[in-house]
C-alpha positions as CSV (number, residue, x, y, z in Angstrom):
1,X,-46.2,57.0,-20.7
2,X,-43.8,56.3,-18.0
3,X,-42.6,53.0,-16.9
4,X,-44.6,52.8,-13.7
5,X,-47.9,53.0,-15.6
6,X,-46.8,51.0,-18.7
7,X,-49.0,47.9,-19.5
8,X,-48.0,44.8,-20.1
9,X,-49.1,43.0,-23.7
10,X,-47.6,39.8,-22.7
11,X,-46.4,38.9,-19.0
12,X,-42.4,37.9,-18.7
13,X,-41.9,33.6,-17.1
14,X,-40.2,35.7,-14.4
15,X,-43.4,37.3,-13.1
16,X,-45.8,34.2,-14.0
17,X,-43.6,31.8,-12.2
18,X,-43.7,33.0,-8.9
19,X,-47.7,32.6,-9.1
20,X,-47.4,29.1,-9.7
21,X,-45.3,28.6,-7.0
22,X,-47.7,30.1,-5.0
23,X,-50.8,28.4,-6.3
24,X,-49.2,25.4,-6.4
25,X,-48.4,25.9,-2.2
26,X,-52.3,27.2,-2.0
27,X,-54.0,24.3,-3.8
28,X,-51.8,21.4,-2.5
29,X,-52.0,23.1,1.2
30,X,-56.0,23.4,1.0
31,X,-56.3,19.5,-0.6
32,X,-54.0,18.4,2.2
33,X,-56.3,20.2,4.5
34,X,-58.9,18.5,3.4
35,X,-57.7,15.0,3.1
36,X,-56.1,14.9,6.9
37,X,-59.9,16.0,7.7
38,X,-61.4,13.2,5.3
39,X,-60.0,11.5,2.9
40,X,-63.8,10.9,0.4
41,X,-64.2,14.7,0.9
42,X,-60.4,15.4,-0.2
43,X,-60.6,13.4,-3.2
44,X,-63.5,15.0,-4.3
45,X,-62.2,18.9,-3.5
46,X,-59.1,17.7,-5.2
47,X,-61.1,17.0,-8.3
48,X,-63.0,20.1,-8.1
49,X,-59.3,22.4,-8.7
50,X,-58.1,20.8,-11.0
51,X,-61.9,21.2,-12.5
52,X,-62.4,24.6,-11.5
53,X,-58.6,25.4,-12.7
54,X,-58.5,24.0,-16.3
55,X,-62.1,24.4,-16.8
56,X,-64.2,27.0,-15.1
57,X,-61.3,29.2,-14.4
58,X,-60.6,29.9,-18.3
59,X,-64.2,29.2,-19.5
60,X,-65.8,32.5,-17.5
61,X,-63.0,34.2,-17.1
62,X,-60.3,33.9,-19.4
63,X,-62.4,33.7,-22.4
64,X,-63.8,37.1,-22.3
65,X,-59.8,38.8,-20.9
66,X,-57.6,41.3,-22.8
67,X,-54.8,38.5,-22.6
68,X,-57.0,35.5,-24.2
69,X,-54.5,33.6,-26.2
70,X,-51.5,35.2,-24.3
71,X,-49.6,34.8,-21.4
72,X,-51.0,36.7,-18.6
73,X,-49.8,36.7,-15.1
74,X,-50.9,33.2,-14.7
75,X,-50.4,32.1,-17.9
76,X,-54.1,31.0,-18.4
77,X,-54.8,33.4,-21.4
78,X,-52.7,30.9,-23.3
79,X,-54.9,27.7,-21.7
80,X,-57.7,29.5,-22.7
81,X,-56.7,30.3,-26.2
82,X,-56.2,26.8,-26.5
83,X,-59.2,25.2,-25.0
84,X,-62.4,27.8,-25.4
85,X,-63.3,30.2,-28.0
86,X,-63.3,34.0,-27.4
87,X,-66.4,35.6,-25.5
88,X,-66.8,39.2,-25.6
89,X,-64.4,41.3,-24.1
90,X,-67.3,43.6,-22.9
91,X,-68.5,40.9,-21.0
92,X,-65.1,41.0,-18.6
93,X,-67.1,41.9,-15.5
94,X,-70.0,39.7,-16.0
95,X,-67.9,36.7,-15.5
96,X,-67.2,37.3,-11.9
97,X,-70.4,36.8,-11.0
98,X,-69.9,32.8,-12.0
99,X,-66.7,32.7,-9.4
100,X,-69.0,32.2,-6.5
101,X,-68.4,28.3,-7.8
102,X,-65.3,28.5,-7.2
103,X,-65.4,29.8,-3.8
104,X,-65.5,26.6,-2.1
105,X,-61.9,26.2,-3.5
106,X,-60.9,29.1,-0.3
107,X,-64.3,28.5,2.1
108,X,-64.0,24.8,3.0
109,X,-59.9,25.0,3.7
110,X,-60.4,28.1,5.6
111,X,-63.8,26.8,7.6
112,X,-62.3,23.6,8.3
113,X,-59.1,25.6,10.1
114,X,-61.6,27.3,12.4
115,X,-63.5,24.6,13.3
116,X,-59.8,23.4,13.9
117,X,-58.8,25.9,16.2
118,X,-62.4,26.1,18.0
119,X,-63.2,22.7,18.3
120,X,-59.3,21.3,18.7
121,X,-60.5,18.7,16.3
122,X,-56.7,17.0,15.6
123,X,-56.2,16.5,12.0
124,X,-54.2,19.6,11.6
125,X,-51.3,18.8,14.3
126,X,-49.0,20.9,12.3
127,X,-49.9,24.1,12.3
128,X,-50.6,24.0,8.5
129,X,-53.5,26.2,8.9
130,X,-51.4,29.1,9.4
131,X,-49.0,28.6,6.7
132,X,-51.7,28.1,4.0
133,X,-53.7,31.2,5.3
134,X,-49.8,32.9,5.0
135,X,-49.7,31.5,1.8
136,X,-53.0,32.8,0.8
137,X,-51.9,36.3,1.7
138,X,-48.6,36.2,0.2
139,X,-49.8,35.0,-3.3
140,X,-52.7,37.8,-3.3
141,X,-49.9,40.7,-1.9
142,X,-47.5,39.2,-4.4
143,X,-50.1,39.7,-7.2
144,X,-51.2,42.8,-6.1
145,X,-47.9,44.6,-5.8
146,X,-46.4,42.7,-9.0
147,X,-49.0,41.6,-11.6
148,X,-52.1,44.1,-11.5
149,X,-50.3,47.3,-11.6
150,X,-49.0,46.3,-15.2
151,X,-52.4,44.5,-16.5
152,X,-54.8,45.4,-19.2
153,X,-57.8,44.4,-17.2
154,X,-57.2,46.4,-14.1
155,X,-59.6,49.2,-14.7
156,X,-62.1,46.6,-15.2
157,X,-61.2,44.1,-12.6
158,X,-62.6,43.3,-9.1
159,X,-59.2,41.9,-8.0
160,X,-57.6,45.1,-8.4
161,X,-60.3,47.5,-7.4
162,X,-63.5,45.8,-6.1
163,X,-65.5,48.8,-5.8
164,X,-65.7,47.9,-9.9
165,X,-68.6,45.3,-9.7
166,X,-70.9,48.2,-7.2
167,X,-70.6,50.7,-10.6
168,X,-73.6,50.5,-12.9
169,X,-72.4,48.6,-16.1
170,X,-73.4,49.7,-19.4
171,X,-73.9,45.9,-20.3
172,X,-77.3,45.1,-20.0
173,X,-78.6,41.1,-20.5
């Protein structure tokens, strides 16, 4: 197996770092977002990451990944080691179904820039719109290019190929 295609048991601190740099720019950009908008609402999306991170994250997803109990490129595996017991590793895809809760996390930032830049509704006199939706790309090109080419799950995971969740699983509930 050559280098390019080797996978990774283990992910180094040098690739996982990075992505909590980045998530840390996403999450406190979108809360900030939200909180300049209003500060009840902000509070209360705030919350729902850290929820949705240490929580919901691991519990449908982590739980049932190749790198449950290790560090994977976000270092969650080792969260979710800690926290949850292991699901079924068959059950990988299944639990992507369960992320539409946490797509408020990336809707409610993103709607509240438009309605920024249609309405010119000023709690966003900086610009910050931009640089989290910059942000937002960054962190998915940077995981793309970096992380997913070396993972165990990628054959089996909608980040990498989405067309994964339209083939007919063998899993039936």
């Amino acid at each position: 197996m050559d280098k390019k295609s080797a996978k990774c048991d283990s992910y180094p601190w040098l690739r996982i770092v990075p992505r909590w740099l980045f998530g840390i720019a996403e999450i406190g950009l979108s809360i900030y977002l939200v909180l300049l908008f209003n500060a009840n609402l902000g509070l209360i999306f705030g919350a729902f990451w850290a929820f949705s991170l240490f929580v919901m994250l691991p519990f449908i997803r982590c739980s049932r990944c190749y790198y449950y109990g290790k560090r994977c490129n976000t270092g969650w595996g080792l969260i979710a080691g800690f926290a949850f017991p292991k699901s079924d590793p068959i059950y990988f895809q299944a639990g992507y179904g369960l992320t539409i809760f946490l797509w408020p996390l990336r809707i409610l930032p993103i709607g509240l820039g438009i309605l920024y830049l249609r309405t010119g509704i000023t709690f966003n006199p900086d610009g910050l719109f931009g640089i989290y939706l910059a942000v937002l790309i960054l962190h998915r090109l940077y995981c793309r290019i970096v992380s997913c080419p070396i993972c165990h799950q990628k054959d089996v995971c909608p980040v990498y190929n989405p067309r994964v969740l339209a083939k007919k699983s063998a899993v039936r509930f």
